[in-house]
Every structure is written in structure tokens, then in C-alpha cells.
N, C-alpha and C positions, 0 to 999 in steps of 0.2 A: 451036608448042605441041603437045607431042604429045598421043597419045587420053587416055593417064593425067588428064593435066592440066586438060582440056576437061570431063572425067567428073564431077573434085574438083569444080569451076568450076560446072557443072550442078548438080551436088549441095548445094551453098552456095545456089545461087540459087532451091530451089525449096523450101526449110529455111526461107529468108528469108519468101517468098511464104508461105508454111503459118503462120508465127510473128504475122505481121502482123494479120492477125482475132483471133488470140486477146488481142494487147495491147489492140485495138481494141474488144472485150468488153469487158476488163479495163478500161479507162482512161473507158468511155465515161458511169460513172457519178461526177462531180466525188465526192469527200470532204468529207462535211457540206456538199456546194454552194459548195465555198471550194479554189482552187489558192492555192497560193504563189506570190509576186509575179512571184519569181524562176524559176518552173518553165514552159517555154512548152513540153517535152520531151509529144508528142502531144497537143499542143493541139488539132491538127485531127479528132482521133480525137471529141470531145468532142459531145455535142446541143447545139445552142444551140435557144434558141428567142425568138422577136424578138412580140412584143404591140405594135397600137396600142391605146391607148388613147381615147375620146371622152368628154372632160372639159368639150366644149362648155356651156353656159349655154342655158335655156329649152329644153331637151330636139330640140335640134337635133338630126338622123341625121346624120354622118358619109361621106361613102363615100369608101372606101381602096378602090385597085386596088395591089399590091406585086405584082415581079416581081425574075427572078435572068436571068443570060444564057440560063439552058437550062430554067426556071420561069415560066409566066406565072401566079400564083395565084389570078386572077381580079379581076372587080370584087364590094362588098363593101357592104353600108348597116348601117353602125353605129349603132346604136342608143347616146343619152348617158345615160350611164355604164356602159357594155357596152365589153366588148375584142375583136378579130381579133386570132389570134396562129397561128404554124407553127412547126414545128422543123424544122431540118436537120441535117445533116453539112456543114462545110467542107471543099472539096475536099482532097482530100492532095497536092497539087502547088501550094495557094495561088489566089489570084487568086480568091478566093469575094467577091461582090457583090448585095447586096441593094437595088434602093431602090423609092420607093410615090410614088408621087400620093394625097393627101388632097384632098377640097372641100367646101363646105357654102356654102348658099348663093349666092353670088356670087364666093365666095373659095376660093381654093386653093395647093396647096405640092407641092413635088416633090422630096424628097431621098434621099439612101441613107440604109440603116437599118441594115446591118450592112456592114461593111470589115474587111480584115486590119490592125489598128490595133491596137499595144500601149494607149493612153491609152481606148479603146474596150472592149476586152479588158476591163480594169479598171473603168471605171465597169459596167459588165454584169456584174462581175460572173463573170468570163468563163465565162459561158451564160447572161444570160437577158437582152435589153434592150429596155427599156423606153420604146414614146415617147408622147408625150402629147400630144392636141388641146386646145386653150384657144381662148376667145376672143382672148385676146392674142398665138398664136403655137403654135409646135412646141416639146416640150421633152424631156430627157431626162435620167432618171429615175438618177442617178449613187447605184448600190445601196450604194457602198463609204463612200461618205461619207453616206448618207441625208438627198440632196436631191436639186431638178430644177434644169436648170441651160437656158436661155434657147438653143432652135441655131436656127431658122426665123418668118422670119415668113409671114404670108399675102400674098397676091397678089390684086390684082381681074381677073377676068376669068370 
């Protein structure tokens, strides 16, 4: 390849790099908080932000610790009917993973809370998802159809 060609080559690729924040500006605020079903086109550019909720009974505290591979967010005493919530960016090359540990009491759970998941995408919404403490269980909070829908139970220990 000659120098011409290398130059062009360079030149494309740092046009590329410069273009990318600015979509990533542009794209990072949803339209009315609603994408197309069909549109996943800079999804990852997008804030999500993931809430537990504590919806415990008799004013039980909560405590959530949530964590990412490169995030430890801490541990956390929710107060019921109070929320812990954060926002990120998913990665631009994919493989973004959130999950928490809940417990109250004697009882606890351990799941993820956000995934690269088109059926995920969709109940959230795609930015904002919601999970919810009960006494009966973990649930999540499906904004598109406006209901919760049963993912976790609790654990003794």
C-alpha cells in the first residue's frame, strides 16, 4: 500500500473517531423516552438506569449491594418504600453486566439486573429498569406492557 493510500486510510479513521461523541451526544437522550422496536442502531450510546425498588411489608430495610465486572457500587440499606438506583453507559463493544444481591431478614437473592437482552431492552423500556422487593419475591417492572411480572424468589440463609 503505498503512502497516498495509508494517509486516505488515516484520514477516514480519525473522521470516524471525531464522529462518534458527537452521535453519542446526539443519540444519548431516548425521543419522548421511547425507541422503535425495530431500532437497536446506537443503542449502546444510550443512559440506562437500573432502580431497586423495596416494596417489603412492615417497613422492612432492604440491603442491596449491585455490582458490574469493572463497578462495585457498594452495599446499600433501603429503606421501604425508598429506591437505590444508578445510571450508565453500556459498553460499546457489548458484554455490559449488572447483577445485585438483595437480603432482609434471613432471606436473600442474587440476580442480574441488566444484560445485553433484546426481550430485556423492551420491558425497560430500553433505559430504565425496574426491580422490585416483595415479600413474595423479586419482580420486574415490564414498562411496555404496564405490569410486574414474577423473575426471583428468596433464599434462607
Amino acid at each position: 500500500m503505498n503512502s497516498f493510500c495509508k494517509n486516505i486510510m488515516f484520514f477516514i479513521f480519525i473522521h470516524a473517531i471525531a464522529i462518534i461523541p458527537l452521535i453519542a451526544s446526539s443519540s444519548s437522550e431516548p425521543d419522548q423516552g421511547h425507541h422503535d422496536d425495530n431500532n437497536m442502531r446506537f443503542l449502546w450510546f444510550d443512559k440506562w438506569q437500573v432502580h431497586v425498588v423495596n416494596d417489603l411489608s412492615n417497613k422492612k430495610t432492604l440491603l442491596v449491594h449491585c455490582k458490574s465486572k469493572d463497578d462495585d457500587l457498594g452495599i446499600h440499606n433501603i429503606a421501604a418504600g425508598t429506591e437505590y438506583n444508578w445510571k450508565f453507559r453500556p459498553r460499546v463493544f457489548g458484554n455490559t453486566l449488572f447483577w445485585c444481591h438483595l437480603a432482609y431478614d434471613n432471606l436473600h437473592a442474587a440476580f442480574d439486573v441488566y444484560w445485553e437482552n433484546e426481550a430485556l431492552y423492551y420491558k425497560c423500556d430500553y433505559n430504565d429498569c425496574f426491580w422490585i422487593a416483595r415479600d413474595d419475591g423479586i419482580y420486574l417492572k415490564d414498562i411496555r406492557n404496564n405490569r410486574v411480572e414474577y423473575r426471583h424468589s428468596w433464599k434462607l440463609g
